[in-house]
N, C-alpha and C positions, 0 to 999 in steps of 0.2 A: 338544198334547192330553194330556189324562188316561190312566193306567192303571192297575188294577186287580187285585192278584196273589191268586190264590184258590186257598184250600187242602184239599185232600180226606184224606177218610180210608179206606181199606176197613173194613166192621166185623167180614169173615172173617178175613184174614190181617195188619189192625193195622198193614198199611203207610202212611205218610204222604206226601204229594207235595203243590208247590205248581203253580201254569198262570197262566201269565201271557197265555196264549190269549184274544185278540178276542172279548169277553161270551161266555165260553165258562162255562153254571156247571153244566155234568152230565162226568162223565169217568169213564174206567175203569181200572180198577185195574193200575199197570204191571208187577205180578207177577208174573210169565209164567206159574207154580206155581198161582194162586188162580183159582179160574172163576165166581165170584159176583159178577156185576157189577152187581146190583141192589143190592147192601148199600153202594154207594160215596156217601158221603155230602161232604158240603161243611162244612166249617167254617168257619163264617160269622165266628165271634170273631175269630179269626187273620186276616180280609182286610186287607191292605195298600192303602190310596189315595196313589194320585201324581198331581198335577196338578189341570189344570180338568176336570172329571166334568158332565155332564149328572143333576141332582140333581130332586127333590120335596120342596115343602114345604109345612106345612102349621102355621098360624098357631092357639096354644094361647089366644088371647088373643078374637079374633073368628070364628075357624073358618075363616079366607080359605085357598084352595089356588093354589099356583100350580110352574111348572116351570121350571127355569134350566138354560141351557147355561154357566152363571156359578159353578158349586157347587165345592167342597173340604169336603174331610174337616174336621168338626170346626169349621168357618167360620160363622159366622151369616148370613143375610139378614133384611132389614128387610121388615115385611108392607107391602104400598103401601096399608090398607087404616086401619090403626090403629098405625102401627112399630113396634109388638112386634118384639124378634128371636126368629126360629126358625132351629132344625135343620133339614139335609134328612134326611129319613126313609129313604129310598131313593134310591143315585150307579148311574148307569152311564156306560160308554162314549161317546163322541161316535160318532155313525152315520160309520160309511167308504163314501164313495160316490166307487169309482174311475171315471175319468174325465168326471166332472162338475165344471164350476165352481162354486166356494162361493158358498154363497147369503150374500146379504145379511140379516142378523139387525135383531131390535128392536135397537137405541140399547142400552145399557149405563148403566143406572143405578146409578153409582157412589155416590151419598147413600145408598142402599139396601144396597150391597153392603157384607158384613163384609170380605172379604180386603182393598178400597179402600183402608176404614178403618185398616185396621195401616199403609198406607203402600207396601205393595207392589204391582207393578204389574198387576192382573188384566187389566185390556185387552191390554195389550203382552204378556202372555204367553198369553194367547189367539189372538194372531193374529200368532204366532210373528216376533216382531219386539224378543224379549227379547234376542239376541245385540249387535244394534244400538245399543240402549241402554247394555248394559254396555259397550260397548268406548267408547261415547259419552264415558259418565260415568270409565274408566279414564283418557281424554284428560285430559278438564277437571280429574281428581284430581294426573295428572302435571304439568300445564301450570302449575294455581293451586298 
């Protein structure tokens, strides 16, 4: 799964800090010295994306919306609608739901999907079966 490192600033005492805290996007100031913790702002420029992110998007071409638990930073999706590609507009988190079993998702529309397309594996590293793979593909590199 995805993570998403977010960076704040105080605007009293000009400290800077990052959080890599579970959709965590309010936080206070670790100053000990500063007592204004309304002024703690997030800077959104400096966010850091790692992995698959739970994304929105929205098609500049027919106005189609739709949401993927299939998004990355910077990645296009295909509109099902007119194939325009678009950005997601807004990533977040995948939901953690301890002790529940994973739900089964829609199908995985790889003709649609940007990251598919470059070649790298978004299914398999979605459902964390990327280490398999490589040692897979290490075999058959050392063998052939």
């Amino acid at each position: 799964m995805g993570q998403i490192v977010r960076f704040f600033q105080c605007k009293t005492c000009e400290t800077s800090w990052s959080s890599k805290a579970y959709r965590k996007t309010r936080s206070q100031c670790p100053n000990e010295h500063c007592a204004n913790d309304d002024e703690v702002k997030e800077v959104k420029k400096k966010r850091k994306y790692y992995g698959c992110l739970f994304g929105h998007f929205s098609c500049n071409e027919c106005a189609n919306r739709w949401a993927s638990a299939f998004a990355y930073h910077r990645i296009w999706q295909k509109c099902k609608e007119c194939l325009a590609k678009a950005m997601p507009h807004s990533m977040m988190e995948h939901e953690i739901k301890k002790g529940k079993p994973k739900a089964k998702g829609k199908p995985h529309l790889a003709d649609l999907c940007g990251m598919c397309s470059t070649g790298k594996p978004c299914k398999i590293v979605r459902d964390n079966q990327l280490p398999d793979v490589i040692d897979a593909l290490v075999r058959v590199s050392l063998t052939g």
